[in-house]
OpenMM code with the backbone's topology and positions (N, CA, C; nanometers):
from openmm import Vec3, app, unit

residues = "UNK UNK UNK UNK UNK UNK UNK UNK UNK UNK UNK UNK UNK UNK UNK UNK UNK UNK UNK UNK UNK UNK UNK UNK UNK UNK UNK UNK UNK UNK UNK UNK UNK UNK UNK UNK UNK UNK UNK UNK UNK UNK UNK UNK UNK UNK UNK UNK UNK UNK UNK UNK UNK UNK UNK UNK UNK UNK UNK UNK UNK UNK UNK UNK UNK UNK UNK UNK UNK UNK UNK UNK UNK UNK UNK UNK UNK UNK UNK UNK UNK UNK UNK UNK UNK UNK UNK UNK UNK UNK UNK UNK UNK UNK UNK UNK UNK UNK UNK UNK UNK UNK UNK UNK UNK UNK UNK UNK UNK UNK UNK UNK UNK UNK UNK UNK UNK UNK UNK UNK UNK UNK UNK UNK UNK UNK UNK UNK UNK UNK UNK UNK UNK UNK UNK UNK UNK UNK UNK UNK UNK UNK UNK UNK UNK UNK UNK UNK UNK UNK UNK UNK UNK UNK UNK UNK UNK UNK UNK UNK UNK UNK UNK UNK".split()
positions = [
    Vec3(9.2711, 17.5822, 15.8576),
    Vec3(9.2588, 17.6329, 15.7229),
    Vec3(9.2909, 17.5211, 15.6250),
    Vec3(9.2010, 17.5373, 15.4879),
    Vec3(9.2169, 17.4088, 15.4470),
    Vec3(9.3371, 17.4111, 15.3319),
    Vec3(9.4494, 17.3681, 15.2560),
    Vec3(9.5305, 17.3804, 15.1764),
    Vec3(9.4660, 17.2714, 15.0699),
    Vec3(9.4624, 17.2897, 14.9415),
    Vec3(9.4250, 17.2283, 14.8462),
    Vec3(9.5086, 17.2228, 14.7194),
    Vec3(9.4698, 17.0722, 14.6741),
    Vec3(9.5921, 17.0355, 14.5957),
    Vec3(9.5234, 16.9919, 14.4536),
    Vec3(9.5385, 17.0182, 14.3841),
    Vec3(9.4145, 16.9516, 14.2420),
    Vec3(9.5530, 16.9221, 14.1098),
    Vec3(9.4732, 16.8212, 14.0684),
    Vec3(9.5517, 16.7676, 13.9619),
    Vec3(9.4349, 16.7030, 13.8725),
    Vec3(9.5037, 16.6832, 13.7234),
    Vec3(9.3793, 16.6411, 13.6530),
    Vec3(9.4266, 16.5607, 13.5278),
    Vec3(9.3644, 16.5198, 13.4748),
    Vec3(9.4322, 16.4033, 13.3161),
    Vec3(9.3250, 16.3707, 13.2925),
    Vec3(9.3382, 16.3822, 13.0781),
    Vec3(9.2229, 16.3110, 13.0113),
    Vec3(9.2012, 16.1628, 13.0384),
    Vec3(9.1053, 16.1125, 13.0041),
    Vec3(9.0336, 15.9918, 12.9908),
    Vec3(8.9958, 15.9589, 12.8616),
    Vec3(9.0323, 15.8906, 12.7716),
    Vec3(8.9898, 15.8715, 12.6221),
    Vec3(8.8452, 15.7493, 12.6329),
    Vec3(8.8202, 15.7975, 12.7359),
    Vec3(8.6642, 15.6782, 12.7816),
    Vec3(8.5772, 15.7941, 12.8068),
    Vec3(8.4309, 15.7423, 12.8097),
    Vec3(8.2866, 15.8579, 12.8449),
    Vec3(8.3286, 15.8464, 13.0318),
    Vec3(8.2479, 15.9704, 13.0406),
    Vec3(8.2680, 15.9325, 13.1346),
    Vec3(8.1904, 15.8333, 13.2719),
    Vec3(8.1049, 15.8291, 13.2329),
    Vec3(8.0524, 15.6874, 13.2916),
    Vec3(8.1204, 15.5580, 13.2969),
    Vec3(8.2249, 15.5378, 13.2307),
    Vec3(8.3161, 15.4242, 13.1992),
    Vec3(8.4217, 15.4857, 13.2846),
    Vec3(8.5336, 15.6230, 13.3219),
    Vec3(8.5978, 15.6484, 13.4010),
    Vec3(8.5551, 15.6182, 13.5560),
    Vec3(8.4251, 15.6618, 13.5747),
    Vec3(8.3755, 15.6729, 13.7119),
    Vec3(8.3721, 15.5763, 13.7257),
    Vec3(8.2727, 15.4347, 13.6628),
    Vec3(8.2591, 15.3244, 13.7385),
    Vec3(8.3892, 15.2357, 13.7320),
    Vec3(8.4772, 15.2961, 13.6971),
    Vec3(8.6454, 15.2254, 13.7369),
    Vec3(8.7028, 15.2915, 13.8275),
    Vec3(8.7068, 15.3974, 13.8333),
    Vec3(8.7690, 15.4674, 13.9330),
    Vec3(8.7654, 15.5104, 14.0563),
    Vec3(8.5835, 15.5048, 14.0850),
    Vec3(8.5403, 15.4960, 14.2388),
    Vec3(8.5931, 15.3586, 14.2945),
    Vec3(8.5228, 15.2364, 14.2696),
    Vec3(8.6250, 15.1168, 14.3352),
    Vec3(8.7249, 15.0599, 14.3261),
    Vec3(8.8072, 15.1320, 14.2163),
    Vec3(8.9246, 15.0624, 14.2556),
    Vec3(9.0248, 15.0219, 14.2934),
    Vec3(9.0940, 14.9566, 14.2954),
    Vec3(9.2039, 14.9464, 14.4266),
    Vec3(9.2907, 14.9541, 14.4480),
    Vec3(9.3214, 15.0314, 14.5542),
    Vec3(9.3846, 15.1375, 14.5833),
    Vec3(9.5381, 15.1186, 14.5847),
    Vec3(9.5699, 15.0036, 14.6053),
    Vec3(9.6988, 14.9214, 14.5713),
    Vec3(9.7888, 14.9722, 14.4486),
    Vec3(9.6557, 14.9068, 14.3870),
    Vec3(9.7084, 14.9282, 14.2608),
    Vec3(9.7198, 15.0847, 14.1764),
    Vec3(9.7154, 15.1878, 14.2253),
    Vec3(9.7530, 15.3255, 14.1592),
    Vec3(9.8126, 15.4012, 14.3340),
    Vec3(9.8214, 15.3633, 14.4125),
    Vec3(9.8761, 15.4558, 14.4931),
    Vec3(10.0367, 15.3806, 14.5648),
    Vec3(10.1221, 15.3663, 14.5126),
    Vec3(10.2653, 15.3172, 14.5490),
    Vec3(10.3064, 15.4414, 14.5958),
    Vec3(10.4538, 15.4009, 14.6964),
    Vec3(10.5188, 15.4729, 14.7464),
    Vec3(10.6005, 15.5759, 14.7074),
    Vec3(10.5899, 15.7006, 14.7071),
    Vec3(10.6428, 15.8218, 14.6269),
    Vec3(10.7327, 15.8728, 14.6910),
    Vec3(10.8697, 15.9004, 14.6831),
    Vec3(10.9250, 15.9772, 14.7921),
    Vec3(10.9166, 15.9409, 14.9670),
    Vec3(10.8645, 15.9992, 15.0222),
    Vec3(10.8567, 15.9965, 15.1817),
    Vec3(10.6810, 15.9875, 15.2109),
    Vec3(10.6389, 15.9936, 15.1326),
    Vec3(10.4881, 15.9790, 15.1097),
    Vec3(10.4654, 15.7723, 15.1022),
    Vec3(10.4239, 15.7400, 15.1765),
    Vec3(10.3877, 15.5403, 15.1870),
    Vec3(10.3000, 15.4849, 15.0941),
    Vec3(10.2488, 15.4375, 15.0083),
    Vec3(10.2155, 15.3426, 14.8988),
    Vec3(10.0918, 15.3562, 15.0310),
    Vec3(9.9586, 15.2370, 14.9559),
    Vec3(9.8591, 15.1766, 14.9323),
    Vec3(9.9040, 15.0500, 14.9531),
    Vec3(9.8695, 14.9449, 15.0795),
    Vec3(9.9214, 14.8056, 15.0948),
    Vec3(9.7353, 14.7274, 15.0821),
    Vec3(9.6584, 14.8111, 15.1118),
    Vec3(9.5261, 14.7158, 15.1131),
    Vec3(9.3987, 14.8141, 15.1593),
    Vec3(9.3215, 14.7478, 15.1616),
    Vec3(9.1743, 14.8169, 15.2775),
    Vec3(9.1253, 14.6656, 15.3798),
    Vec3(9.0438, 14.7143, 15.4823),
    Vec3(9.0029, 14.6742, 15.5660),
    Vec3(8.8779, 14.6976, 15.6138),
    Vec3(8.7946, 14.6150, 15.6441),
    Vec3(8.6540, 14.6528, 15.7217),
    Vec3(8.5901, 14.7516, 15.6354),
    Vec3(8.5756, 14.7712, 15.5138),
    Vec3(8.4712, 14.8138, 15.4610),
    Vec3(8.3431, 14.7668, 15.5087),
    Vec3(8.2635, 14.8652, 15.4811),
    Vec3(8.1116, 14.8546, 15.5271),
    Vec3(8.0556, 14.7992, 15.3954),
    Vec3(8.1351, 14.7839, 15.3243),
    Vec3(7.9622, 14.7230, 15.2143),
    Vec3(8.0558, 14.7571, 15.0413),
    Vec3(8.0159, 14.7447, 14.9432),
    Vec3(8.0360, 14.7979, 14.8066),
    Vec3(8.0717, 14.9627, 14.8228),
    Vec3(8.1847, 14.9816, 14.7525),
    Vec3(8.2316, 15.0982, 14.7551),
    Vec3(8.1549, 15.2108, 14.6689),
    Vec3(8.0191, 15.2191, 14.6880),
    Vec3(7.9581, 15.2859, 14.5838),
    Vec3(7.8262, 15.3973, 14.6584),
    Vec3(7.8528, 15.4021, 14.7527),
    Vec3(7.7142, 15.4844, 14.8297),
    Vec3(7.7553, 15.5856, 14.9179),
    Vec3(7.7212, 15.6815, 14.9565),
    Vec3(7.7828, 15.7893, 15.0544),
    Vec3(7.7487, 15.6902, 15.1484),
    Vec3(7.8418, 15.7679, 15.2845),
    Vec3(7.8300, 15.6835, 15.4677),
    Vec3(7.9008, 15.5317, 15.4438),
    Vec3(7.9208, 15.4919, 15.3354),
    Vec3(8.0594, 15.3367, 15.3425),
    Vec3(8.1636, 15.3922, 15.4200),
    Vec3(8.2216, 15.2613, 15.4538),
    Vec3(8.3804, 15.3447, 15.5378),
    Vec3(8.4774, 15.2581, 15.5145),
    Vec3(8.5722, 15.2250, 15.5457),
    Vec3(8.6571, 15.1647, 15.5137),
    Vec3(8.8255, 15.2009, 15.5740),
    Vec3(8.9278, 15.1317, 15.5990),
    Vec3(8.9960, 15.1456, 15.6891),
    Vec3(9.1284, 15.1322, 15.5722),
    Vec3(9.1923, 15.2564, 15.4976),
    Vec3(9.3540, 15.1943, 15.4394),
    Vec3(9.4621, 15.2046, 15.4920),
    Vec3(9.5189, 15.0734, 15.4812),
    Vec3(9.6361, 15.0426, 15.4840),
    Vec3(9.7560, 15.0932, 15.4012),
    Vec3(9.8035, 15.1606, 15.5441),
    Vec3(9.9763, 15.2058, 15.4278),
    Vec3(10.0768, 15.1449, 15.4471),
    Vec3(10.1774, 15.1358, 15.3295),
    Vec3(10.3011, 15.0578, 15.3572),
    Vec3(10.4039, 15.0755, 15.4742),
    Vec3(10.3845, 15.1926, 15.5171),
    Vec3(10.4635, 15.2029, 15.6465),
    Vec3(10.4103, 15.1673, 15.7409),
    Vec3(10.2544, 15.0985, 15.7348),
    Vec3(10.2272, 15.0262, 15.8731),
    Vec3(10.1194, 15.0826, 15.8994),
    Vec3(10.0809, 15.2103, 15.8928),
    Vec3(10.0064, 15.3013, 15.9817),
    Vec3(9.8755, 15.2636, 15.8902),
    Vec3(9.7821, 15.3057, 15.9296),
    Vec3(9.6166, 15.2888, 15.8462),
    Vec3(9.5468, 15.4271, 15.8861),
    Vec3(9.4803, 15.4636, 15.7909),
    Vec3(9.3788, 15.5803, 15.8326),
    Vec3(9.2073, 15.5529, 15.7800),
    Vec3(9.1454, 15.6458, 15.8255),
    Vec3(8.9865, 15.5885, 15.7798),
    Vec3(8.9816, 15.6483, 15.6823),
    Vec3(8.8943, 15.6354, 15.5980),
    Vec3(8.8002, 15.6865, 15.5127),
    Vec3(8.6247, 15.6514, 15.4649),
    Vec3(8.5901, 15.7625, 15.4295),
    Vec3(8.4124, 15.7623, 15.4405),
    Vec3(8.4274, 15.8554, 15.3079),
    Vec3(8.3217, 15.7685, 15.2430),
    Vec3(8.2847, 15.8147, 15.1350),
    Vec3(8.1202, 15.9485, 15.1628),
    Vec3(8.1440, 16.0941, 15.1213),
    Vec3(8.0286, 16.1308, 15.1743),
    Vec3(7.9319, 16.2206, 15.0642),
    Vec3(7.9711, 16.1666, 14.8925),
    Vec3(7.9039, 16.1964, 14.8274),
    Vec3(7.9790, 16.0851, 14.6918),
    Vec3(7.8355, 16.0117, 14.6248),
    Vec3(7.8680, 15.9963, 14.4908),
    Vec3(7.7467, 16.0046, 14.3659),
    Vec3(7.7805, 16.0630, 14.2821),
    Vec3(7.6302, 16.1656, 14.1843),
    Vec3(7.6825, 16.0460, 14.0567),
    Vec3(7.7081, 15.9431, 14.0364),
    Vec3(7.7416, 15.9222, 13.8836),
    Vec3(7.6387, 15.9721, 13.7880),
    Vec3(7.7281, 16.0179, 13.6507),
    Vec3(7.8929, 15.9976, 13.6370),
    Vec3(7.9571, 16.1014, 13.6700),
    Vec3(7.9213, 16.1959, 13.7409),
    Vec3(7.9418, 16.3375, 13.7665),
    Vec3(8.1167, 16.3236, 13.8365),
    Vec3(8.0793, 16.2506, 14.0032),
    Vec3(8.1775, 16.2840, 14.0724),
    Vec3(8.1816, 16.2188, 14.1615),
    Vec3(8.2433, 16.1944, 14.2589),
    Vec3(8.2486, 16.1387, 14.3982),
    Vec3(8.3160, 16.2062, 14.5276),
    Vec3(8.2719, 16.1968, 14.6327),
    Vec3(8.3562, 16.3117, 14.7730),
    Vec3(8.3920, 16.1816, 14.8802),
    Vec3(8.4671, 16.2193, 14.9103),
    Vec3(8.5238, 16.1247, 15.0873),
    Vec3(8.5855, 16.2460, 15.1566),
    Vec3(8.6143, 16.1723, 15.3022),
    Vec3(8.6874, 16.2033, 15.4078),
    Vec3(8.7736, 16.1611, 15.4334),
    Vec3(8.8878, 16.1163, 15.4714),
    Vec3(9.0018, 16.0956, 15.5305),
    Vec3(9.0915, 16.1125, 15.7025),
    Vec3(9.1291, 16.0632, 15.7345),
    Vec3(9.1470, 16.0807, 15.8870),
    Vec3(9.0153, 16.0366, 15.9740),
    Vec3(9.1150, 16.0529, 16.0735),
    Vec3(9.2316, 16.1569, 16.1549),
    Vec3(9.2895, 16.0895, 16.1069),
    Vec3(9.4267, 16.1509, 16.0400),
    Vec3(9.5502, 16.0936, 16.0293),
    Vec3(9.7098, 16.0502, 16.1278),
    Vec3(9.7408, 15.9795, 16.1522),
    Vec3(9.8616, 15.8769, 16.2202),
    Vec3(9.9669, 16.0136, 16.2027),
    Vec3(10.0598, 16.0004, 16.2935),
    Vec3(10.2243, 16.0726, 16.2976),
    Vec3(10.2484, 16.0073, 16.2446),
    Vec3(10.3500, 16.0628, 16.1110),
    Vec3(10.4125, 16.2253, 16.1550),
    Vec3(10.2936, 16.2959, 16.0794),
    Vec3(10.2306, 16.2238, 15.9868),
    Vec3(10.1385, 16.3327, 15.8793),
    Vec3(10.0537, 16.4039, 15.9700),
    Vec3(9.9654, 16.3440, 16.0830),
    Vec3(9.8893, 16.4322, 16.1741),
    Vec3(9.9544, 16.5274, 16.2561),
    Vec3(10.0603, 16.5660, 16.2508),
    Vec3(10.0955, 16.6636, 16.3504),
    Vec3(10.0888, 16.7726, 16.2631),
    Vec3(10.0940, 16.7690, 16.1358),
    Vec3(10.0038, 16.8603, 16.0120),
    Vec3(9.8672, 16.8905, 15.9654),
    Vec3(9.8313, 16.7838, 15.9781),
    Vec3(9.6664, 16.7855, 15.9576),
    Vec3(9.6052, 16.7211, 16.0013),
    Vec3(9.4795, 16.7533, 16.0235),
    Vec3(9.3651, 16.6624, 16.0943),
    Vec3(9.3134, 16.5703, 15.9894),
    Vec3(9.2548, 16.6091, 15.9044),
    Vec3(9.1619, 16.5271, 15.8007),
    Vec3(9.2155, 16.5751, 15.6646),
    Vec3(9.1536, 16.4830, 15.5576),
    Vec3(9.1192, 16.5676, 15.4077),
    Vec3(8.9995, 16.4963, 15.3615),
    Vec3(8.9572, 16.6198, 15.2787),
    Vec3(8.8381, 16.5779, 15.2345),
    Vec3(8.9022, 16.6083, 15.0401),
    Vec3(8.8451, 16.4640, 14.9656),
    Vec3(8.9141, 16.4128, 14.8557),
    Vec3(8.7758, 16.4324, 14.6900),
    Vec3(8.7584, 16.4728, 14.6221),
    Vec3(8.7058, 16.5326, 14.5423),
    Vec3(8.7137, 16.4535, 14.4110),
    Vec3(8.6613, 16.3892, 14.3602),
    Vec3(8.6990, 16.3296, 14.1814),
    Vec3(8.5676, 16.3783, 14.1079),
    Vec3(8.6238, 16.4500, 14.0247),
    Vec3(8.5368, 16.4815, 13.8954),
    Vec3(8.5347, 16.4577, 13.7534),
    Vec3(8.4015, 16.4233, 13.6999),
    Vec3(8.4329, 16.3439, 13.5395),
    Vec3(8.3489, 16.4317, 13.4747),
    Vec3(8.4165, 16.5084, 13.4045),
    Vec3(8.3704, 16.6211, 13.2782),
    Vec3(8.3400, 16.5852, 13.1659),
    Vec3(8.2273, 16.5428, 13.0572),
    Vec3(8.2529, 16.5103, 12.9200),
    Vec3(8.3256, 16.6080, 12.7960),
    Vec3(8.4383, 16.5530, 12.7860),
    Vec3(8.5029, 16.6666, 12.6709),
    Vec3(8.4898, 16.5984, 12.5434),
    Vec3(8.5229, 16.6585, 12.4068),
    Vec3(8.5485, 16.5682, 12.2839),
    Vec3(8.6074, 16.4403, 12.3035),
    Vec3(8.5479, 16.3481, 12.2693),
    Vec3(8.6876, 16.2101, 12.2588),
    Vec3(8.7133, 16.2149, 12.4505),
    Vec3(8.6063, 16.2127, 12.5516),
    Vec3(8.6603, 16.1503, 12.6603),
    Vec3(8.6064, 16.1977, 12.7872),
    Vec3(8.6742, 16.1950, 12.8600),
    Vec3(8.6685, 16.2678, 13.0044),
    Vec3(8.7376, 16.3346, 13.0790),
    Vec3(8.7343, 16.4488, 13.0914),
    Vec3(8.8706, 16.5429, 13.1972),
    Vec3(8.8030, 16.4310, 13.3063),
    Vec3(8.9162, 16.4384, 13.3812),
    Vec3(8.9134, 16.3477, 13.5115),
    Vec3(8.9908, 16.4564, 13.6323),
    Vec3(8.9422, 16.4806, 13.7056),
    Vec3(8.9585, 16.5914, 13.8353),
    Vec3(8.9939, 16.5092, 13.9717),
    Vec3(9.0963, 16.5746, 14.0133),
    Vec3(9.1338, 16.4904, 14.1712),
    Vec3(9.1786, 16.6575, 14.2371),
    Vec3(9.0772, 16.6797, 14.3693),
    Vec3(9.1023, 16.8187, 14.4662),
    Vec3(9.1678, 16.7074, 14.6161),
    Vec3(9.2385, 16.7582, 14.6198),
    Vec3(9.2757, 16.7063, 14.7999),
    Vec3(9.2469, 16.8446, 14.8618),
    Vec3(9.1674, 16.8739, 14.9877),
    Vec3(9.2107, 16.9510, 15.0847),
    Vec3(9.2171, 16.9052, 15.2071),
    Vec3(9.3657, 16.8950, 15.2109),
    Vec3(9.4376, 16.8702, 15.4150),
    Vec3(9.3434, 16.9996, 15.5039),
    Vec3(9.2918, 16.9649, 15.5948),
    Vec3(9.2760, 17.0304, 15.6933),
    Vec3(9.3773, 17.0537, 15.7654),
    Vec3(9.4712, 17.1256, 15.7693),
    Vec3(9.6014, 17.1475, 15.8125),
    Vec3(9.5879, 17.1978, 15.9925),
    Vec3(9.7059, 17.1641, 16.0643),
    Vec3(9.6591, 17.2601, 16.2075),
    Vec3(9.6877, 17.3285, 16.2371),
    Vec3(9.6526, 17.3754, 16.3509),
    Vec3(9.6228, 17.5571, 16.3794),
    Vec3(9.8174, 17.5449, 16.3874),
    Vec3(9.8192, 17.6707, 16.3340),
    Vec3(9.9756, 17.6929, 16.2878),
    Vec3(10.0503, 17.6659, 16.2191),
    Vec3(10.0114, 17.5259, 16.1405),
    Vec3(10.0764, 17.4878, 16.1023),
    Vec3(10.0447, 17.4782, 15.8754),
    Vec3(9.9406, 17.5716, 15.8718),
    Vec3(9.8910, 17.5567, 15.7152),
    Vec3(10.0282, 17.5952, 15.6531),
    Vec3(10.1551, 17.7273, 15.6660),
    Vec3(10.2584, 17.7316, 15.6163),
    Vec3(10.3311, 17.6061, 15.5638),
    Vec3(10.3375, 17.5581, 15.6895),
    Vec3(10.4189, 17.3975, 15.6386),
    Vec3(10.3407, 17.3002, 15.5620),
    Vec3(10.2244, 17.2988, 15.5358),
    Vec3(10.1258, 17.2249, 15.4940),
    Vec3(10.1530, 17.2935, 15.3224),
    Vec3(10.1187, 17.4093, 15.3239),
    Vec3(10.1303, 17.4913, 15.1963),
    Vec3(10.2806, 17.4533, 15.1431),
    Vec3(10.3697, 17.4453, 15.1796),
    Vec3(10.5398, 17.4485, 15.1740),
    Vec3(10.6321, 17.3416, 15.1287),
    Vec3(10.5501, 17.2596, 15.2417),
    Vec3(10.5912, 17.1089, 15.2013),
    Vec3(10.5277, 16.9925, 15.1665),
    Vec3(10.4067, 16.9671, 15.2795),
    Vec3(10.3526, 16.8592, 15.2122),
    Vec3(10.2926, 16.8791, 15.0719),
    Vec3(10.1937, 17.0225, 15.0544),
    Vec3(10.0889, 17.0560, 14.9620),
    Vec3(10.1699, 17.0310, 14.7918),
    Vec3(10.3213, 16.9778, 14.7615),
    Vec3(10.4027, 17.0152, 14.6576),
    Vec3(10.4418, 16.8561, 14.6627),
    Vec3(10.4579, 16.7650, 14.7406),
    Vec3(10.4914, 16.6314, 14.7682),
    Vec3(10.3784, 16.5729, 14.7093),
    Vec3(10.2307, 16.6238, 14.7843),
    Vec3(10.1178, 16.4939, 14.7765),
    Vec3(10.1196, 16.6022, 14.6073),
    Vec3(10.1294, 16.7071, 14.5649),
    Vec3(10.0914, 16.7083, 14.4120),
    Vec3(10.1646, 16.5797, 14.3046),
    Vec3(10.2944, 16.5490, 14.3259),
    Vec3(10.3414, 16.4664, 14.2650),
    Vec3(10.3247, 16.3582, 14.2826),
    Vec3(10.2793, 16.3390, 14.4187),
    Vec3(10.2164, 16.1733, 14.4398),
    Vec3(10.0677, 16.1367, 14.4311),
    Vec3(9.9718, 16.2686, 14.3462),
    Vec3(9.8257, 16.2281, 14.3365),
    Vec3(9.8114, 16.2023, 14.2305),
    Vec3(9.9307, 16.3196, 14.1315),
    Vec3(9.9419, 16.2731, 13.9818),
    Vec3(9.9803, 16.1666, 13.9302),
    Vec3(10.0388, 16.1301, 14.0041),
    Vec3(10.0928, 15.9430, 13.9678),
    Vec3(10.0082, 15.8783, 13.9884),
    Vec3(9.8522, 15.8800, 14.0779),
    Vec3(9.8100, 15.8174, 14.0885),
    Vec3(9.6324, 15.8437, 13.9866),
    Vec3(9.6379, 15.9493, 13.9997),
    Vec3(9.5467, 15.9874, 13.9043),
    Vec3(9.5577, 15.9334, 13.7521),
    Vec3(9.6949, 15.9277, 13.7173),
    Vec3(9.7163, 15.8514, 13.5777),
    Vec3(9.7140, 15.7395, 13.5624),
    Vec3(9.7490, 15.7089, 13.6838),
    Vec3(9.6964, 15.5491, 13.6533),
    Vec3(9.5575, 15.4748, 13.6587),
    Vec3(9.5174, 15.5431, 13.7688),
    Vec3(9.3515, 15.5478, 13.7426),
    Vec3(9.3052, 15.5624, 13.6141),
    Vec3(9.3507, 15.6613, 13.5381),
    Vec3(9.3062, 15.6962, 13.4059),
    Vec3(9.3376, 15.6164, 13.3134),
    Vec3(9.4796, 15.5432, 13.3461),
    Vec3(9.5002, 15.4409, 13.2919),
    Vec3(9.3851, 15.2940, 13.2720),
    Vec3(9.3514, 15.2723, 13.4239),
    Vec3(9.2787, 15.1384, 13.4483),
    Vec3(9.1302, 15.1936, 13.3547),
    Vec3(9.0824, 15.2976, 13.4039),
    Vec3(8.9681, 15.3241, 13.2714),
    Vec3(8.9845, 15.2802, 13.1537),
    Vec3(9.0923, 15.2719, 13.0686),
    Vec3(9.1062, 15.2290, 12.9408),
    Vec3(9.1644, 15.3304, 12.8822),
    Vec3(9.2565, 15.4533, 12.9061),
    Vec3(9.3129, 15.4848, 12.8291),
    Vec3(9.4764, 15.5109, 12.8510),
    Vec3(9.5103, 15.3745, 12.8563),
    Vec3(9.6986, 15.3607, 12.8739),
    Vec3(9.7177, 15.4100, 12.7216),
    Vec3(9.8083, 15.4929, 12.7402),
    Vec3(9.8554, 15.5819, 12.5726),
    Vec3(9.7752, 15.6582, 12.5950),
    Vec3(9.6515, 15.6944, 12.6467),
    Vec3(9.6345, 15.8358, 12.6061),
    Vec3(9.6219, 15.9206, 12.6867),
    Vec3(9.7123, 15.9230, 12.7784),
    Vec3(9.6438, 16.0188, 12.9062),
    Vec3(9.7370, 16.1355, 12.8926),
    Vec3(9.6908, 16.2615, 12.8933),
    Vec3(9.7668, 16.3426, 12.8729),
    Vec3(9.7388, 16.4231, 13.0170),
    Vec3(9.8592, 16.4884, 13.0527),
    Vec3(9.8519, 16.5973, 13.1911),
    Vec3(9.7665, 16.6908, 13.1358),
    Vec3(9.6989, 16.7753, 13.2343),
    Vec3(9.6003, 16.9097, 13.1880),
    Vec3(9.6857, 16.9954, 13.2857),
    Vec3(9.6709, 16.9682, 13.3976),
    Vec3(9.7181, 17.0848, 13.5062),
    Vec3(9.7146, 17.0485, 13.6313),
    Vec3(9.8264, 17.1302, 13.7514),
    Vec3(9.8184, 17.0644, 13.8562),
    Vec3(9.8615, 17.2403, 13.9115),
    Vec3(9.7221, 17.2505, 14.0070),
    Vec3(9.7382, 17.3423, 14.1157),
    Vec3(9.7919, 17.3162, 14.2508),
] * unit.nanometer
topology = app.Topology()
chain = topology.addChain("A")
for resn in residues:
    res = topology.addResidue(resn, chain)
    for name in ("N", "CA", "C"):
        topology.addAtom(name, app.Element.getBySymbol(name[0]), res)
């Protein structure tokens, strides 16, 4: 069962200017270590420019461990989809995969900017997924979502919208 995590922040940029910053960039740089949750140390073995469904690419986390990812939809300036996993212990003894969601809305003056995580959680285990991780990765996507929103061009203006 899948548990899903969404968080979101303006963009004082169109959104064609959010997207083409925010699909490639790197990952280092907006995903640091939160709590018990491991930072962003690099990528590896990408297949090509981070811009086409079926790329893949291998990240590196600060605790050592690496997981895959495959990009398996991008519509600019609309949105972009990936995959994630299989994920490394301890996080895999929770979930198998996630599949990762960014959306760019045109509002007055900008762009809602959308981030969905859903963990594929395992059999038995979606409670703990719902309980604990699903409330951890919210505070560690929002940190990273703002900064993304940041690297678009709007440091000072990013305001929170909402986090399910």
């Amino acid at each position: 069962m899948a548990v899903a995590v969404t968080v979101s922040a303006r963009a004082v940029v169109p959104p064609e200017v959010a997207f083409d910053v925010i699909l490639p960039i790197d990952l280092a740089s907006i995903f640091g270590r939160w709590l018990v949750v491991p930072g962003v140390r690099g990528v590896r073995d990408q297949s090509g420019p981070w811009d086409a469904a079926g790329r893949t690419r291998t990240v590196q986390l600060t605790d050592g461990s690496e997981v895959e990812e495959r990009l398996t939809r991008v519509a600019r300036p609309h949105g972009f989809a990936y995959t994630v996993g299989p994920f490394p212990r301890p996080l895999g003894l929770l979930v198998s995969t996630a599949d990762g969601e960014w959306t760019f809305d045109a509002v007055a003056g900008g762009t809602d900017v959308g981030w969905t995580y859903r963990f594929a959680s395992r059999r038995g285990r979606e409670a703990a997924v719902r309980a604990l991780l699903a409330p951890l990765w919210r505070g560690y996507a929002q940190r990273a979502l703002e900064r993304a929103v940041a690297a678009a061009g709007s440091a000072g203006g990013v305001q929170r919208l909402t986090s399910r």
